[in-house]
N, C-alpha and C positions, 0 to 999 in steps of 0.2 A: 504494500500500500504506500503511496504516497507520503501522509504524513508521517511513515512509522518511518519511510525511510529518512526522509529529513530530520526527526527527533533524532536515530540515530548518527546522522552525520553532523548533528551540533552536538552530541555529545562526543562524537569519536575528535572531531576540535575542541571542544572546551577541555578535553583530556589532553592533549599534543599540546595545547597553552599551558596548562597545568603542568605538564611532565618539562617543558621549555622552564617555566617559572622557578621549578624546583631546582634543577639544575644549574642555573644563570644564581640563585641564591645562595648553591651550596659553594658555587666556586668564588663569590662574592666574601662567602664568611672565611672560607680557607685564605683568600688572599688577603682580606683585614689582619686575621691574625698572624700572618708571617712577617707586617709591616711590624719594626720595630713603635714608629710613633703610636700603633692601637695597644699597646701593653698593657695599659692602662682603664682600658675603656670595662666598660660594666658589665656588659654584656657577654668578656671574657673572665674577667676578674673574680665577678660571681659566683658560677659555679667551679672556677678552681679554687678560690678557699674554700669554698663547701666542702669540696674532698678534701682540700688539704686537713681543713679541721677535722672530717669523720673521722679519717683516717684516722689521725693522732688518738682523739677522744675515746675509739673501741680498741687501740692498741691495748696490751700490758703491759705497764710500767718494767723496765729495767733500770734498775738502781747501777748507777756506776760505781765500780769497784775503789775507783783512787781519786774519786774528787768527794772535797767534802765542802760547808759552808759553814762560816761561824758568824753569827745573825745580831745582830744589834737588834736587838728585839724590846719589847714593852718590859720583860724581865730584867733586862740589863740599863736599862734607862733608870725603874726605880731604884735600883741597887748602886748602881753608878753616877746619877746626878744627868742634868738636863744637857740635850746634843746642842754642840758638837762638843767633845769630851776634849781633856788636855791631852797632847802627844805623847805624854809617859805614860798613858796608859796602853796605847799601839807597843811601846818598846817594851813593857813589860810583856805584853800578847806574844809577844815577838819573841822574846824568850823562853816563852813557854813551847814555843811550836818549832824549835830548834830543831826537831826532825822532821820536819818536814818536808817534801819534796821542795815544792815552793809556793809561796803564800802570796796572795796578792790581793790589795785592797781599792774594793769597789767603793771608794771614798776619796774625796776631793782633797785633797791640801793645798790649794791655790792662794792661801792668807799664814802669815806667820802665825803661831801659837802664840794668842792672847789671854789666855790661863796663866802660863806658865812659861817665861823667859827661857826656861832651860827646856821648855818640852820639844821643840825640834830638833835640839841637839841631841839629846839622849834618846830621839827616835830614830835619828839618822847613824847614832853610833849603832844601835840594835840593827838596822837593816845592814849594816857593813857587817857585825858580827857573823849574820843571817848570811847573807851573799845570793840570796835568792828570793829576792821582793820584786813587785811589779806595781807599781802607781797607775793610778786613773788621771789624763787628760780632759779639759772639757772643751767643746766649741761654743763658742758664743757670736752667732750668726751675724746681728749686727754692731759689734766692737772689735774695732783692733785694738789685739794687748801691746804691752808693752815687748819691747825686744829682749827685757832678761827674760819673761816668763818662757818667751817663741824659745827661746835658746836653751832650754833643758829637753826639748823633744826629739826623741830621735827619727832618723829618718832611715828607710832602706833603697838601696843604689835602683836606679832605673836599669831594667833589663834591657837588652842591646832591639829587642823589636817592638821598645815602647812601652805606652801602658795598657794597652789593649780594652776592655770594657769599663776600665774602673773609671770611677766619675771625678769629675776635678772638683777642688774644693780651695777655698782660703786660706793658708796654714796663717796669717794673722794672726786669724780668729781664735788658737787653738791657746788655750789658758792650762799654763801645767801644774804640777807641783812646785813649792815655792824652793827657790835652788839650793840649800842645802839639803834638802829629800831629795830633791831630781839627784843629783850628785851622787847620794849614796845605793840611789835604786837600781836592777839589775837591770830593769826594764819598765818603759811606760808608753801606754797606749792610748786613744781616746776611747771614752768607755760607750760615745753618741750612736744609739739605733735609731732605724726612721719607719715607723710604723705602716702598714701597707693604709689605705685608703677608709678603710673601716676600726683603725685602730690598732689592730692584732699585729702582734709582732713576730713576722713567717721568714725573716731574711734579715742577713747584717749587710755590712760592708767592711769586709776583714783589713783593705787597703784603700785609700786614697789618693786620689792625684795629685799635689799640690801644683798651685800655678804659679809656684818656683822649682819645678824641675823634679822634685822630689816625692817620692811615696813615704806616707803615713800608717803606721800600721796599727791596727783597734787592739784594744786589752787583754782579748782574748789570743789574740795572735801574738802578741807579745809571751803570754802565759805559753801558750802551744812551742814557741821558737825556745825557752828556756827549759823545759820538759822533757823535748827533744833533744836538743843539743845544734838546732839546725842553727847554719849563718843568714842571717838574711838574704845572702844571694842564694839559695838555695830554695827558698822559700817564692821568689819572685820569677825564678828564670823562667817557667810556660806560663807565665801573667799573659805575655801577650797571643796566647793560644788560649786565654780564658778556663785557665787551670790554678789550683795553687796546691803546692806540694812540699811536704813534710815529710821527714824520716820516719819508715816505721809502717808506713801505708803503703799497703800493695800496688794502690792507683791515686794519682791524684785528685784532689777535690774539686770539683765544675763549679766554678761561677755563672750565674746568668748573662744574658746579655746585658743588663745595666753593673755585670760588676761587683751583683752581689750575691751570698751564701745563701743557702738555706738552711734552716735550723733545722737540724733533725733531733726532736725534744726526744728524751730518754722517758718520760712521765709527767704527768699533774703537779699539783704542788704537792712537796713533800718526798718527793723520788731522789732528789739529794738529800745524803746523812745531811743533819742540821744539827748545829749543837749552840747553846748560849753563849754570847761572849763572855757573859759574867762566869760561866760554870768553866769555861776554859783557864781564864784570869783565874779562877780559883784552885787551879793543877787539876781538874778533872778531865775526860776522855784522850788523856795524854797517847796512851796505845793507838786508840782509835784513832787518831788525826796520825801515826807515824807515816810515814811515806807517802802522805797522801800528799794533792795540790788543794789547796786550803782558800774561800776566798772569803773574807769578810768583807758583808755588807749587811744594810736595813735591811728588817722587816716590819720594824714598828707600826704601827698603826700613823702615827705620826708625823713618821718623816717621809711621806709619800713617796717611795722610789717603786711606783708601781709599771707592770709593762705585762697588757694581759697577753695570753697566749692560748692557745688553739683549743684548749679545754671546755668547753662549753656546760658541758656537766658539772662541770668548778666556779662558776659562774665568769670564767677566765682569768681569775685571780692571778697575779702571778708575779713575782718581788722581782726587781734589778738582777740585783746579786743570780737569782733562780736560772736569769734570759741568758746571763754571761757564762755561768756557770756551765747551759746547756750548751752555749755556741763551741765554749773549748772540749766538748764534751764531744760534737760533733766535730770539731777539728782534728782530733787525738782518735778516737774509738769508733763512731757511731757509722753504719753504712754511707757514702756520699749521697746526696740528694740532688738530682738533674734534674732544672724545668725543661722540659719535653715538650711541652707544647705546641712549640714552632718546629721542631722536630719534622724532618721530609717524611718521616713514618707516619708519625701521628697525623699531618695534614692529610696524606694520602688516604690514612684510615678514614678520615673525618670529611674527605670528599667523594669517598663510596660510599659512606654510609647517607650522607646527603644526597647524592645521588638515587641509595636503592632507598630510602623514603619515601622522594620524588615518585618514585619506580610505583613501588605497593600503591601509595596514595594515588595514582592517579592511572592505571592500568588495571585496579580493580574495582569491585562494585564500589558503588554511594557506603555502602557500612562497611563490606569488606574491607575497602584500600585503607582505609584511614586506621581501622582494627588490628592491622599490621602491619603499619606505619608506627604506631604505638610499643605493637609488640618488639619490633625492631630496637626503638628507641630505648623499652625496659630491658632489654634480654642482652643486647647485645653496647651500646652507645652508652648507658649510665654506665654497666661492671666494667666498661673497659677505659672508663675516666680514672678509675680506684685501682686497676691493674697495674694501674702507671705506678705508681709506689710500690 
């Protein structure tokens, strides 16, 4: 019949439009996301920290073996008197924790000790006893410091093919420890993360560019190079191949294309040993911290050093000390973590799969195509987002 056959010849094109539309859109979304400039955008962003969180959140906790934390906590404040505390109380810490692997504090010294005339000095004597302390750097985006503070930061050499994805930065801006701690430290790093878009803290920047020639390296990496035993040059040489490597790792660690790590969290809060500063101060879990890498910082309620993390079921609770602790944790132990997503694999996968959507959706009936179009998307397109981990 006439009409039947025309009804079907606008549906046999309204399906050829359709299967054109699907197709023109899936290679739409694959080539957004291989532009570096879309990195950012929402509509990729979104459901990768979705997985990235799931993941983490139904993980089990693995406690690392050799890193510990010693917590400026609500306990230690009453016991101790109001923050920030004199310097002779760190040298005395410090003496306590003499076995240590190496200790390093998630805490600012950028001001002389106003307590206590002598408390720099006798904390700077303690970390020369020590020989294995590592200080916190801060940035301060818009001030430049002064040039003694610039001048206790170290820097490591530029590898001979540049800097490759790391992002440039101010070193101005970068406020250290006040110079007789810089002087006696083993090493010092900026302790600065930058939170992805939504807050959550999924990635560092282990290294910086400065735009005077020179790489900066973060706290944790400083921790990592003293651990190891590595040279900075060692540490930088596949930078410009978007690598950073460490003795002791089978392969080296993938930076993204902006440059930077991903944290591979070991657990929730509370997955690192945690002990009191005050209970330490007092010679207790002496054993327990031997050989470990040690880092003291807040958790007080008070001294907000907060930086949630991927935890959801935690409400993302999650201390300083906890993020830094993780990052050297992932430096040192934890498996490397590659964003894939621009990956020639994964786009190909995610241009078939858009493609055979297109396909079902619109080569099959009115309920059928779209019914396994869906099935597609749950069976095959979400497990293989979370496969990526």
């Amino acid at each position: 019949m006439p009409g039947s056959d025309l009804l079907a010849s606008e549906l046999q094109a309204k399906r050829a439009q359709g299967l054109r539309t699907a197709v023109v859109l899936a290679v739409v979304v694959v080539v957004l996301r291989y532009l570096p400039l879309t990195s950012g955008w929402f509509i990729f962003s979104l459901p990768e920290n979705f997985a990235y969180d799931t993941v983490f959140d139904y993980a089990a906790p693995e406690s690392p073996a050799d890193l510990a934390i010693i917590a400026i906590d609500d306990h230690s404040l009453q016991a101790l008197g109001q923050f920030p505390w004199p310097r002779d109380l760190y040298a005395r810490l410090l003496d306590r924790l003499a076995a240590a692997r190496v200790v390093a504090f998630d805490v600012l010294f950028t001001e002389p000790d106003r307590l206590n005339p002598q408390g720099d000095a006798l904390f700077a004597a303690a970390m020369r006893r020590h020989g294995r302390v590592v200080l916190g750097a801060y940035r301060q985006p818009r001030a430049e410091v002064s040039a003694g503070a610039r001048a206790s930061l170290p820097t490591y050499p530029l590898p001979a093919g540049g800097p490759g994805p790391l992002k440039p930065i101010q070193p101005l801006n970068f406020l250290g420890p006040v110079p007789l701690l810089a002087e006696a430290a083993a090493g010092i790093g900026y302790v600065d993360l930058e939170p992805d878009r939504d807050g959550v803290y999924r990635r560092a920047d282990p290294l910086r560019m400065g735009y005077d020639g020179r790489l900066y390296p973060h706290f944790a990496v400083e921790i990592a190079r003293l651990v190891t035993g590595a040279t900075s040059e060692q540490i930088v040489e596949q930078v410009p191949r978007g690598r950073l490597t460490l003795p002791g790792r089978s392969r080296p660690l993938p930076l993204t294309r902006e440059g930077s790590l991903l944290i591979n969290y070991c657990g929730p809060p509370g997955t690192v040993p945690t002990y009191s500063f005050r209970e330490v101060l007092e010679g207790k879990h002496a054993e327990a911290l031997r050989g470990k890498i040690v880092l003291v910082g807040a958790t007080a309620a008070g001294l907000f050093d907060m930086r949630p993390a991927p935890y959801r079921s935690h409400g993302r609770k999650f201390f300083g000390v906890e993020t830094n602790a993780n990052l050297v944790n992932s430096l040192l132990h934890r498996p490397p973590l590659r964003d894939a997503s621009r990956s020639l694999a994964w786009l190909a996968l995610a241009l078939v799969l858009g493609v055979g959507g297109g396909l079902l959706v619109w080569s099959s009936g009115e309920t059928l195509g779209p019914l396994l179009g869906l099935l597609l998307l749950l069976v095959v397109a979400l497990p293989s987002f979370f496969v990526a981990f």
